[in-house]
Each structure stands twice: as C-alpha cells, then as structure tokens.
C-alpha positions as CSV (number, residue, x, y, z in Angstrom):
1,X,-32.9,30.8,-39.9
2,X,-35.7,32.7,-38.9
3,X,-38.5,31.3,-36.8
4,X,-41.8,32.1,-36.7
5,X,-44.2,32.0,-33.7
6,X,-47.4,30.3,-34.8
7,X,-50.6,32.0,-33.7
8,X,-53.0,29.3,-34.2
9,X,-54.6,31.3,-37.1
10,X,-52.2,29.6,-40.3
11,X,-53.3,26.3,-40.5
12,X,-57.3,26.8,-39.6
13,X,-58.6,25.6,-42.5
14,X,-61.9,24.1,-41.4
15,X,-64.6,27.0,-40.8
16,X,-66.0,26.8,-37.3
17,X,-70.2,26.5,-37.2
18,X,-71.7,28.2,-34.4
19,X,-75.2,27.4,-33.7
20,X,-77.5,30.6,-33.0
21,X,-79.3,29.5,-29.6
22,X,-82.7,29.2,-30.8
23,X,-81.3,25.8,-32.8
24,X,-80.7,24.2,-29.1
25,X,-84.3,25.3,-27.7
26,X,-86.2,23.6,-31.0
27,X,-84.2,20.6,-30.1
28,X,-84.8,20.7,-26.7
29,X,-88.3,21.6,-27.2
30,X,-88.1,18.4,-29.6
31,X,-86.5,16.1,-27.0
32,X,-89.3,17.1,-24.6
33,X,-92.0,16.2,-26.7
34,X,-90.3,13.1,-27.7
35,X,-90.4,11.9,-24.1
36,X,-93.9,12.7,-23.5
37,X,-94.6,10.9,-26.9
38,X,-92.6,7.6,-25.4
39,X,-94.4,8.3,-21.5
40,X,-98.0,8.1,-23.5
41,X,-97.1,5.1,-26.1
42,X,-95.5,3.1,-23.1
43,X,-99.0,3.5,-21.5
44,X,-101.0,2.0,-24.8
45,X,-101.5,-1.7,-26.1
46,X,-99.7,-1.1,-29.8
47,X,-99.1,-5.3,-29.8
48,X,-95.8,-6.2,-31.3
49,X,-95.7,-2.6,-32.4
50,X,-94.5,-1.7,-28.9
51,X,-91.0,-2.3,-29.1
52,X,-90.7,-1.1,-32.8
53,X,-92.4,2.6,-31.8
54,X,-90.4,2.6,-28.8
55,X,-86.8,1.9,-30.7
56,X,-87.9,4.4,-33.4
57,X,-88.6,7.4,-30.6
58,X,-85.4,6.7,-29.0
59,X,-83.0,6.0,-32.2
60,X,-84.7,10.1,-33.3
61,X,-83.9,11.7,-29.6
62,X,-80.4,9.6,-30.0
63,X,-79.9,11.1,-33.7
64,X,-81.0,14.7,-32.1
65,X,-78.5,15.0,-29.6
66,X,-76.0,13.4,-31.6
67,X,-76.6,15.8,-34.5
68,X,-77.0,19.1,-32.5
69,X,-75.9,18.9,-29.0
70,X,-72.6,16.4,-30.0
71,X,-72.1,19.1,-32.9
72,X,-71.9,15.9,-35.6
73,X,-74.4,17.6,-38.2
74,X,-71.3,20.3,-38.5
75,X,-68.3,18.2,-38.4
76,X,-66.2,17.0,-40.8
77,X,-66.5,14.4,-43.0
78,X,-64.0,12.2,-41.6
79,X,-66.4,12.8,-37.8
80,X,-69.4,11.9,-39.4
81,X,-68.1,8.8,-41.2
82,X,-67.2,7.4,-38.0
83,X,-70.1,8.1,-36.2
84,X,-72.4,6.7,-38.6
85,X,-69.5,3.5,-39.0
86,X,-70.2,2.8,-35.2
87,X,-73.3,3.1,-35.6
88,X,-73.6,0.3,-38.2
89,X,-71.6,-1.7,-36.3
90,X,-73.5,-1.8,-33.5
91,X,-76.5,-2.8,-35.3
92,X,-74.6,-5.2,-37.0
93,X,-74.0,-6.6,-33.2
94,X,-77.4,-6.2,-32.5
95,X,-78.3,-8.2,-35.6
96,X,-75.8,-11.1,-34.7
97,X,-77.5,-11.2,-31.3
98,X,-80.9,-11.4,-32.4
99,X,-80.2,-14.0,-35.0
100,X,-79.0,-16.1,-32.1
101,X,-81.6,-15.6,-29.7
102,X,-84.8,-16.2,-32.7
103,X,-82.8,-18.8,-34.1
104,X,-82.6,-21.0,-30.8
105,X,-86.1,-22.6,-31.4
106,X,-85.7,-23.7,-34.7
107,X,-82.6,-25.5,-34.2
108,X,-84.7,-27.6,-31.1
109,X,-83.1,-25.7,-28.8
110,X,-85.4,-26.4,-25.3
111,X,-85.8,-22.4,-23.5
112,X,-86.6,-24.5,-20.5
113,X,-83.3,-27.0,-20.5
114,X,-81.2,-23.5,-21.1
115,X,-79.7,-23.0,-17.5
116,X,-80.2,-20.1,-15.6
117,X,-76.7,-18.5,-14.8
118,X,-78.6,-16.5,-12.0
119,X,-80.3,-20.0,-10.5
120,X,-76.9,-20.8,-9.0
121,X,-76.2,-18.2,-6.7
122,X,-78.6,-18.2,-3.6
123,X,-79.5,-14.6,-2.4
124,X,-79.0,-14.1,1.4
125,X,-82.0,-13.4,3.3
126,X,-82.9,-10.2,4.3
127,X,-82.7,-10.7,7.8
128,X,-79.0,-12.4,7.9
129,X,-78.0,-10.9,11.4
130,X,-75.6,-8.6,9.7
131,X,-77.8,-5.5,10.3
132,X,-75.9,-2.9,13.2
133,X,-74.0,-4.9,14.8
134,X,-70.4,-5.1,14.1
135,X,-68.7,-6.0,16.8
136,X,-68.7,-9.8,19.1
137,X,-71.7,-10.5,18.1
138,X,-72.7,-14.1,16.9
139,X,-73.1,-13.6,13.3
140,X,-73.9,-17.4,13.1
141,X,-69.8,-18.4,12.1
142,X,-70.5,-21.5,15.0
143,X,-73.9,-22.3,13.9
144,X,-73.0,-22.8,10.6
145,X,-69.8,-25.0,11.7
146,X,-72.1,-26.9,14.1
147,X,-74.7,-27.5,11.3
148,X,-72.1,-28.5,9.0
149,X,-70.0,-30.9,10.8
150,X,-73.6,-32.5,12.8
151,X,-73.9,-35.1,10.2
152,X,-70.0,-36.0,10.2
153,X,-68.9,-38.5,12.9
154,X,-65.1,-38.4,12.1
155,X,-64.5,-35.9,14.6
C-alpha cells in the first residue's frame, strides 16, 4: 500500500477571494463618514427619529465590517447563513425584550412601584478614610462597633 503525502492542494475546492486594497480604503473611507454622519445627527433634535437614525447608521457600519473586513460577503454559503441566522436571532431577543418593557403599562404595571435593584446597595462615600493609608490606622472598624452596639444594653 502506497501512501501519499497530501500537499494541501487535493481537496481545495473553494476558490479563495482576495480583496484588491482599494475595497478596504472605500470602506474605510465609508466607516469614517458614517461616524461623522452619527457625531452630527447625535447633535440634532430628529424627535423619536433619534434612536431609529441612530440604529440604522450603526446596523450599516456593523453590515460593513461584517461584509468586508470579517470577509462574510466572500464566504461560503454555509458562513453566511449563520451569520445572518444570529443575526435574526438576536433581533428576535431584542423583539422579546421590547415587547416586555412596552407592554408593562398596559397590563397596569406601576414604573414607579417597579423596585430599583440598584436602590439597595448604598455607595461608600468618597471620603471613607481608605485613601493612603494602609497600615494601623483607624479605618473606623471600632467606631462602627461602638455605634452599633450604643443602643444595645445586653452587654
């Protein structure tokens, strides 16, 4: 039985795209514009158009760099079914959220009687005492202790 050494070159059946650079500089050049387009529409009253125009400029630099840069627009079939597959399952995520969150007032759901999950936690202050100084010093371990144990006459 004779063996052959495989070169790579048998079973290379899909045909390799190589993108001449000037592809990459129109995108970029695209990209750039994009973002000054999102800097000047950020800056203007569009009303509930804002978010829309906002979404819409980012989903086109997303579906650029996908496309080009990720090398999708050249892929297989198989690559480009799944991308576009997550992609409609994100928004199918996105969707599920949203109906949630519009759909909260018109079951009488109070926004106000919603807790806030962030309303529990107290923030230390800013100036705790815990700045430098890392070593004996009173970080207020006693105070607290004192404070705590001030209103209880057991001990």
């Amino acid at each position: 039985m004779a063996t052959q050494a495989h070169t790579g070159d048998e079973h290379h059946d899909e045909e390799v795209h190589i993108s001449p650079h000037s592809t990459y500089y129109w995108v970029f050049g695209a990209l750039v514009v994009l973002t000054i387009l999102t800097v000047w529409t950020a800056g203007m009253d569009l009303g509930p158009l804002n978010d829309v125009v906002a979404l819409g400029i980012a989903f086109t630099k997303a579906s650029l760099v996908v496309l080009f840069f990720m090398h999708v627009k050249y892929s297989s079939r198989l690559i480009q079914l799944i991308v576009v597959g997550s992609v409609a399952w994100l928004a199918i995520m996105f969707g599920l959220t949203m109906i949630d969150y519009v759909s909260r007032e018109m079951v009488g759901v109070d926004p106000e009687a919603v807790p806030n999950p962030y309303e529990r936690f107290e923030m230390p202050a800013a100036d705790s005492g815990h700045g430098g100084d890392h070593g004996g010093g009173d970080h207020g371990g006693d105070a607290a202790h004192a404070e705590a144990s001030a209103g209880d006459d057991s001990h």
